[in-house]
Z-matrix of the N, CA and C atoms (Angstrom, degrees):
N
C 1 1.447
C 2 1.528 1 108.85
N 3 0.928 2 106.80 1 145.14
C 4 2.121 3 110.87 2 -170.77
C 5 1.633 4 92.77 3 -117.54
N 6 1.050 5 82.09 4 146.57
C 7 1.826 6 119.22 5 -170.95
C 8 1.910 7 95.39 6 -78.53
N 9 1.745 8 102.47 7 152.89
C 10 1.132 9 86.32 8 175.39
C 11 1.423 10 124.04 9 -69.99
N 12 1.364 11 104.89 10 -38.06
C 13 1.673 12 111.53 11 -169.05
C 14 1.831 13 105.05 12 -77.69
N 15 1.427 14 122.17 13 19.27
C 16 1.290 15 102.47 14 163.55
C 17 1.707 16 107.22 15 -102.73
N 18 0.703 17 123.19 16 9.38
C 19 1.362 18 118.73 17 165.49
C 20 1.603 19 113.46 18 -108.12
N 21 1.322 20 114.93 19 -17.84
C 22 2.000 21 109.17 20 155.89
C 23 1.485 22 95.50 21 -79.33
N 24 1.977 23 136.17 22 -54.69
C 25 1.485 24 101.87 23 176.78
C 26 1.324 25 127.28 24 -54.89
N 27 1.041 26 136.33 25 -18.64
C 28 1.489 27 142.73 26 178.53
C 29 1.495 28 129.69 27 -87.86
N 30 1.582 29 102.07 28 -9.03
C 31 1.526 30 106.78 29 179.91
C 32 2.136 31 88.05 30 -101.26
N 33 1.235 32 108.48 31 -29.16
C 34 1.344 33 105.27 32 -166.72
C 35 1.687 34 102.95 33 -81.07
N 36 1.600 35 114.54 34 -36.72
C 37 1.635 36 103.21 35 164.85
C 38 1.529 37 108.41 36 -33.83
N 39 1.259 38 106.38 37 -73.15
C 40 1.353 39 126.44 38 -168.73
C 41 1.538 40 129.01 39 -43.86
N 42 1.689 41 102.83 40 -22.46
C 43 1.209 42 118.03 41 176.59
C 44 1.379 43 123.48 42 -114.61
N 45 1.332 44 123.28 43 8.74
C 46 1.321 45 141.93 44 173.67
C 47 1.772 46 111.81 45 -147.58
N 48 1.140 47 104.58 46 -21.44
C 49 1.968 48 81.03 47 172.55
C 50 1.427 49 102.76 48 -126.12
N 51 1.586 50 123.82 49 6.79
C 52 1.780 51 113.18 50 151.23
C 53 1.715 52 112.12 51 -65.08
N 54 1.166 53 123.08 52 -30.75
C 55 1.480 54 105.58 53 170.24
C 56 1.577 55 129.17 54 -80.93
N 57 1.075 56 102.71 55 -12.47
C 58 1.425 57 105.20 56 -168.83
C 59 1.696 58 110.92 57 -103.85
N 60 1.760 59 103.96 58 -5.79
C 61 1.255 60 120.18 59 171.02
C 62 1.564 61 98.98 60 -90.75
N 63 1.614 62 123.78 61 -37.17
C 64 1.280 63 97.07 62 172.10
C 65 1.139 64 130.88 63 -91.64
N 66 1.674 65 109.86 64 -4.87
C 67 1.349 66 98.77 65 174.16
C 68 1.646 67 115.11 66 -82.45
N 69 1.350 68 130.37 67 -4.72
C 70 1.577 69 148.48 68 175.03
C 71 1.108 70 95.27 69 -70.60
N 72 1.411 71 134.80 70 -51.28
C 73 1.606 72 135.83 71 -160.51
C 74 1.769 73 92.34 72 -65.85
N 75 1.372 74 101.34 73 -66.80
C 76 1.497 75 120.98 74 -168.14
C 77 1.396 76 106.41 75 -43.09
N 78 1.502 77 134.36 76 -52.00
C 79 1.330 78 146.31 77 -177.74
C 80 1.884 79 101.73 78 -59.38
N 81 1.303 80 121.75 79 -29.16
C 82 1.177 81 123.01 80 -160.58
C 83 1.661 82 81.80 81 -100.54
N 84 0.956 83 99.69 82 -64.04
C 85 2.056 84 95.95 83 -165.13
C 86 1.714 85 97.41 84 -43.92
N 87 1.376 86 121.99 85 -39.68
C 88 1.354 87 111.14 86 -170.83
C 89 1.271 88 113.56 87 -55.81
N 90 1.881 89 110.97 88 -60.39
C 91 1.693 90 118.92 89 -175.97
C 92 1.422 91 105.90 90 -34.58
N 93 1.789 92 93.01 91 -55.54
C 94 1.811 93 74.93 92 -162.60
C 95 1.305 94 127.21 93 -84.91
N 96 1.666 95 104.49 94 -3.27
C 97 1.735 96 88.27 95 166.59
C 98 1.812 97 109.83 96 -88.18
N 99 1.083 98 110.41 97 31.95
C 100 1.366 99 114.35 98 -163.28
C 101 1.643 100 96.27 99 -116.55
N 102 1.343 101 116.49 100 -35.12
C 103 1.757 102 141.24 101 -168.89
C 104 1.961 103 94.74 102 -105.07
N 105 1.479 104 129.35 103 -40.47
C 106 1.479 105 120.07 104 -172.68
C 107 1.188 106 90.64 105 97.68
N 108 1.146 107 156.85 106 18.88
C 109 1.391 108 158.13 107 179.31
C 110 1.783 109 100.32 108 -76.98
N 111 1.536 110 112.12 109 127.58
C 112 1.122 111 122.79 110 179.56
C 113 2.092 112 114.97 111 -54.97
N 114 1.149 113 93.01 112 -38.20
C 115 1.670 114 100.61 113 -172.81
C 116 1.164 115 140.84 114 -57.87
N 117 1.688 116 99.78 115 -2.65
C 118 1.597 117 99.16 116 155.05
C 119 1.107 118 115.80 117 -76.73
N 120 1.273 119 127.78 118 -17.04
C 121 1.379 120 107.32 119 -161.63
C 122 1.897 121 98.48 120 -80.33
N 123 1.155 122 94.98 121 -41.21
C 124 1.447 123 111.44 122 -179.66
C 125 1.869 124 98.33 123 -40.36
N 126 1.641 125 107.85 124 -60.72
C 127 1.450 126 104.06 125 -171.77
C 128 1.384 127 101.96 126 -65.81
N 129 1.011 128 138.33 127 -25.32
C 130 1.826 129 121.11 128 177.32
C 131 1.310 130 114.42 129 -80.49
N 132 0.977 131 113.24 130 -5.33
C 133 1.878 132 118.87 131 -169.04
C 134 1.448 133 92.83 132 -84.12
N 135 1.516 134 101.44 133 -60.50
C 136 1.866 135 111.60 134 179.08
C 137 1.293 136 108.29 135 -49.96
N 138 1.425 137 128.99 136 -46.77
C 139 1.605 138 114.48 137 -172.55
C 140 1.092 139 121.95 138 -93.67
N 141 1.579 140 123.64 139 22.60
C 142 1.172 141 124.92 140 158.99
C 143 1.900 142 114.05 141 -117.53
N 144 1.286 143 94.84 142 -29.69
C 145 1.700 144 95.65 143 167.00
C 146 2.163 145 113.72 144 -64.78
N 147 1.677 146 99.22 145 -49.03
C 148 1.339 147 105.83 146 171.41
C 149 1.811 148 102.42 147 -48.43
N 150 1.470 149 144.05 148 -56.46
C 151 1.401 150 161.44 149 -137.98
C 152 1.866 151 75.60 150 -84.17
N 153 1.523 152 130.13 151 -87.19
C 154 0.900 153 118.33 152 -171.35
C 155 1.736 154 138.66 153 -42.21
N 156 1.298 155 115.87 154 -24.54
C 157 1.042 156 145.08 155 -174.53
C 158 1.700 157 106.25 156 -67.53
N 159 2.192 158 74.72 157 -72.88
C 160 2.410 159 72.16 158 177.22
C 161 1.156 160 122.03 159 -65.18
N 162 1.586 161 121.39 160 -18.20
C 163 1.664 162 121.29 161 -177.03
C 164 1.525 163 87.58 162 -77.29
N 165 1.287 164 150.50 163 -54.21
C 166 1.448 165 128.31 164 -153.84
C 167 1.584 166 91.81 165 -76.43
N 168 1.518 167 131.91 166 -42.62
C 169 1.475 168 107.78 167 -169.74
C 170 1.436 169 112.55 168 -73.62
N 171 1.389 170 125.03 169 -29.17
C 172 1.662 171 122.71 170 146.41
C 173 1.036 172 126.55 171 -25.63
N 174 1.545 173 123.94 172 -35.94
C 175 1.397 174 123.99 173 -158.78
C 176 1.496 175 90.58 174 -79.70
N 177 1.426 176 109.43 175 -58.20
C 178 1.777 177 135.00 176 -157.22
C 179 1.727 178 96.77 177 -64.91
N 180 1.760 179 109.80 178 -53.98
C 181 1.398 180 86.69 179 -178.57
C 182 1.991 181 125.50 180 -65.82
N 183 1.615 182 102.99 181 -22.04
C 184 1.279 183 103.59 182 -179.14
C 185 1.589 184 120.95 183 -73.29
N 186 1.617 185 129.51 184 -16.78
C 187 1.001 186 139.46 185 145.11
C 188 1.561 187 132.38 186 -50.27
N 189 1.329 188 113.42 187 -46.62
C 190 1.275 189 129.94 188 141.56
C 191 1.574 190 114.50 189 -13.21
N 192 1.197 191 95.29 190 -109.65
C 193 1.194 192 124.35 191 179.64
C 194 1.662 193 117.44 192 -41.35
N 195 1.659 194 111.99 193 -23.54
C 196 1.417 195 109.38 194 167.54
C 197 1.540 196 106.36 195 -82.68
N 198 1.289 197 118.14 196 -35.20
C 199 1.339 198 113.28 197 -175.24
C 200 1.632 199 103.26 198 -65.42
N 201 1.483 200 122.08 199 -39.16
C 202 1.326 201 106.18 200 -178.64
C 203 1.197 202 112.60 201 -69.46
N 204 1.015 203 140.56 202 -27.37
C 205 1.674 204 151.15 203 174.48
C 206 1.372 205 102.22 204 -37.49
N 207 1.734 206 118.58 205 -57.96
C 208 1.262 207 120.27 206 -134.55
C 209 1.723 208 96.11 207 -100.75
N 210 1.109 209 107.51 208 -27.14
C 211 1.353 210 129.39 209 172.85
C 212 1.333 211 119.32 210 -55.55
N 213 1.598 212 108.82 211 -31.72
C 214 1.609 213 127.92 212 -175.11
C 215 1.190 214 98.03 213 -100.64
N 216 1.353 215 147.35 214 -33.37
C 217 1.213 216 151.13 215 177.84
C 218 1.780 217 118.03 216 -83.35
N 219 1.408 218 116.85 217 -13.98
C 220 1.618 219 125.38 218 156.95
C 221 1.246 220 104.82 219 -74.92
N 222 1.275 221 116.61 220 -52.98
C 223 1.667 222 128.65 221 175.10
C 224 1.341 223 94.97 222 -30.24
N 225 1.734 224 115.12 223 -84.81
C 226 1.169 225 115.25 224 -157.45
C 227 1.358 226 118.64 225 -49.61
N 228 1.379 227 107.53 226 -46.44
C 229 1.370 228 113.44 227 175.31
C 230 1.592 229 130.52 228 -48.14
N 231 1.255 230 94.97 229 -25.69
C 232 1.586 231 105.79 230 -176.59
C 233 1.692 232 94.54 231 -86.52
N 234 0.984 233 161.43 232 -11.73
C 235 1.493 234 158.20 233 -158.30
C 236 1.573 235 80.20 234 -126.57
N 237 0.872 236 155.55 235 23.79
C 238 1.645 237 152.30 236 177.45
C 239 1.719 238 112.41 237 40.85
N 240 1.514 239 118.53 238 46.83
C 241 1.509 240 122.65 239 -175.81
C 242 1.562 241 87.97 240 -118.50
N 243 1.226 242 96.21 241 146.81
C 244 1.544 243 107.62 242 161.79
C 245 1.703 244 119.22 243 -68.41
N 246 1.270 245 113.79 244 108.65
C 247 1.552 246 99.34 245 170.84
C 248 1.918 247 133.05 246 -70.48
N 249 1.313 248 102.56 247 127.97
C 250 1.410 249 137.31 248 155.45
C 251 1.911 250 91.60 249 -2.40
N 252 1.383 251 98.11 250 117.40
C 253 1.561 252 105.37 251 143.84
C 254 1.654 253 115.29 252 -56.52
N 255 1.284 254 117.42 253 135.82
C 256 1.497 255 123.42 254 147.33
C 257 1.005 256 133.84 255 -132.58
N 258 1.451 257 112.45 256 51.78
C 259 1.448 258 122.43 257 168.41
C 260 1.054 259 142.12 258 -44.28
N 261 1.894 260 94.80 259 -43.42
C 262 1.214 261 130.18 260 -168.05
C 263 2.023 262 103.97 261 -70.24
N 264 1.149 263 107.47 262 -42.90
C 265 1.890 264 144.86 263 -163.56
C 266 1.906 265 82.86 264 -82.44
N 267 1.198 266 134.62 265 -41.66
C 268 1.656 267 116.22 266 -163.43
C 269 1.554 268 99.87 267 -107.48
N 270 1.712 269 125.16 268 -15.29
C 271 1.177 270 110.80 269 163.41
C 272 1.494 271 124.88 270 -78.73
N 273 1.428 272 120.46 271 -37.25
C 274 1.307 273 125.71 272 162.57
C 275 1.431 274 107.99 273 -39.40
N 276 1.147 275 118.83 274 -54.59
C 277 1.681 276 114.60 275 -159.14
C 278 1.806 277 95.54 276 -73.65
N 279 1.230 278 119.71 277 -30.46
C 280 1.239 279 120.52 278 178.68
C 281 2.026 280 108.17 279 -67.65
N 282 1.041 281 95.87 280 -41.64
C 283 1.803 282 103.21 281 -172.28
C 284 1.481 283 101.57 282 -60.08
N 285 1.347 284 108.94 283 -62.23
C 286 1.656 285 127.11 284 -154.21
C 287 1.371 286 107.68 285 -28.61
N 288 1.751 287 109.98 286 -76.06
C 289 1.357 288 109.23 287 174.78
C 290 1.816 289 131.94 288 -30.26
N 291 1.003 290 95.58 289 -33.57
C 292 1.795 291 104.70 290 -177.41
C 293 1.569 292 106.55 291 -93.21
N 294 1.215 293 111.98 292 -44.25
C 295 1.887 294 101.99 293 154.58
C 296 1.331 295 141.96 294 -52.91
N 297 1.413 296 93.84 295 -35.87
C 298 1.911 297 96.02 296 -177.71
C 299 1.248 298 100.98 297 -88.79
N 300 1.413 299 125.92 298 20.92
C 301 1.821 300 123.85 299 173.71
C 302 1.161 301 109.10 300 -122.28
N 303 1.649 302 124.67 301 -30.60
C 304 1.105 303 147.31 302 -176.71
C 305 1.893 304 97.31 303 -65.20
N 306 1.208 305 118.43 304 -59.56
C 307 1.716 306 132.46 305 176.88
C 308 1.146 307 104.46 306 -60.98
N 309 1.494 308 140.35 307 -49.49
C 310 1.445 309 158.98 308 -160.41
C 311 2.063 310 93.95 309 -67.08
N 312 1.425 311 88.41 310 -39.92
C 313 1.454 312 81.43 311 -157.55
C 314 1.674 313 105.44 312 -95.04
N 315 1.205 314 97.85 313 -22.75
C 316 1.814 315 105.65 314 169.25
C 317 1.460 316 120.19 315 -55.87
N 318 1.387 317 93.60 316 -42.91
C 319 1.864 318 110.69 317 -172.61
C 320 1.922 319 95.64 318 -64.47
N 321 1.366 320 88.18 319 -60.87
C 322 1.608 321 97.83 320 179.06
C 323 1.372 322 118.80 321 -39.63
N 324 1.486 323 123.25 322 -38.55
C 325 1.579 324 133.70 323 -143.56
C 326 1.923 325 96.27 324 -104.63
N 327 1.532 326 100.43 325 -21.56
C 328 1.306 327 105.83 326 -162.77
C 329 1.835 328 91.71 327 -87.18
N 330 0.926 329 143.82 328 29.95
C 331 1.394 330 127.03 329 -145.83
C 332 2.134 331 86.05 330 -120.28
């Protein structure tokens, strides 16, 4: 179950340290193709292996979390209650992955 405020920390990663993570990447990929420095390649390798990574655990946690949805909502249905929105419960699981890389990589980028 996701907390309310991880989906405001996770929409606000996303909306204040995805730019400043790409513009850090971008500033670094420039120097060094500017110097011959091996480490862009290194930084493009990472932000597309990291990109593949959170979209497949995105995929898995958002499946998740729909199956628990629907599972809780037969439940309810079967006891004759209306089941519970979880909008709130299948976007978190959708965000998370792309936040905790998005922060990971800020902390990292800020160094």
């Amino acid at each position: 179950m996701a907390k309310g405020g991880s989906i405001v920390r996770d929409l606000t990663a996303l909306w204040f340290q995805a730019p400043m993570v790409i513009a850090a990447r971008m500033q670094a990929m420039t120097i060094a193709a500017m110097t011959g420095a091996a480490t862009d390649y290194v930084e493009a390798s990472r932000m597309v292996t990291e990109k593949m990574a959170a979209a497949a655990e995105s995929v898995v946690a958002v499946n998740v979390a729909l199956i628990k949805e629907g599972m809780g909502a037969v439940a309810a249905l079967a006891v004759g209650k209306l089941p519970a929105t979880g909008h709130k419960r299948v976007t978190a699981a959708v965000l998370r992955p792309y936040a905790k890389r998005v922060r990971a990589n800020a902390r990292r980028l800020s160094k």
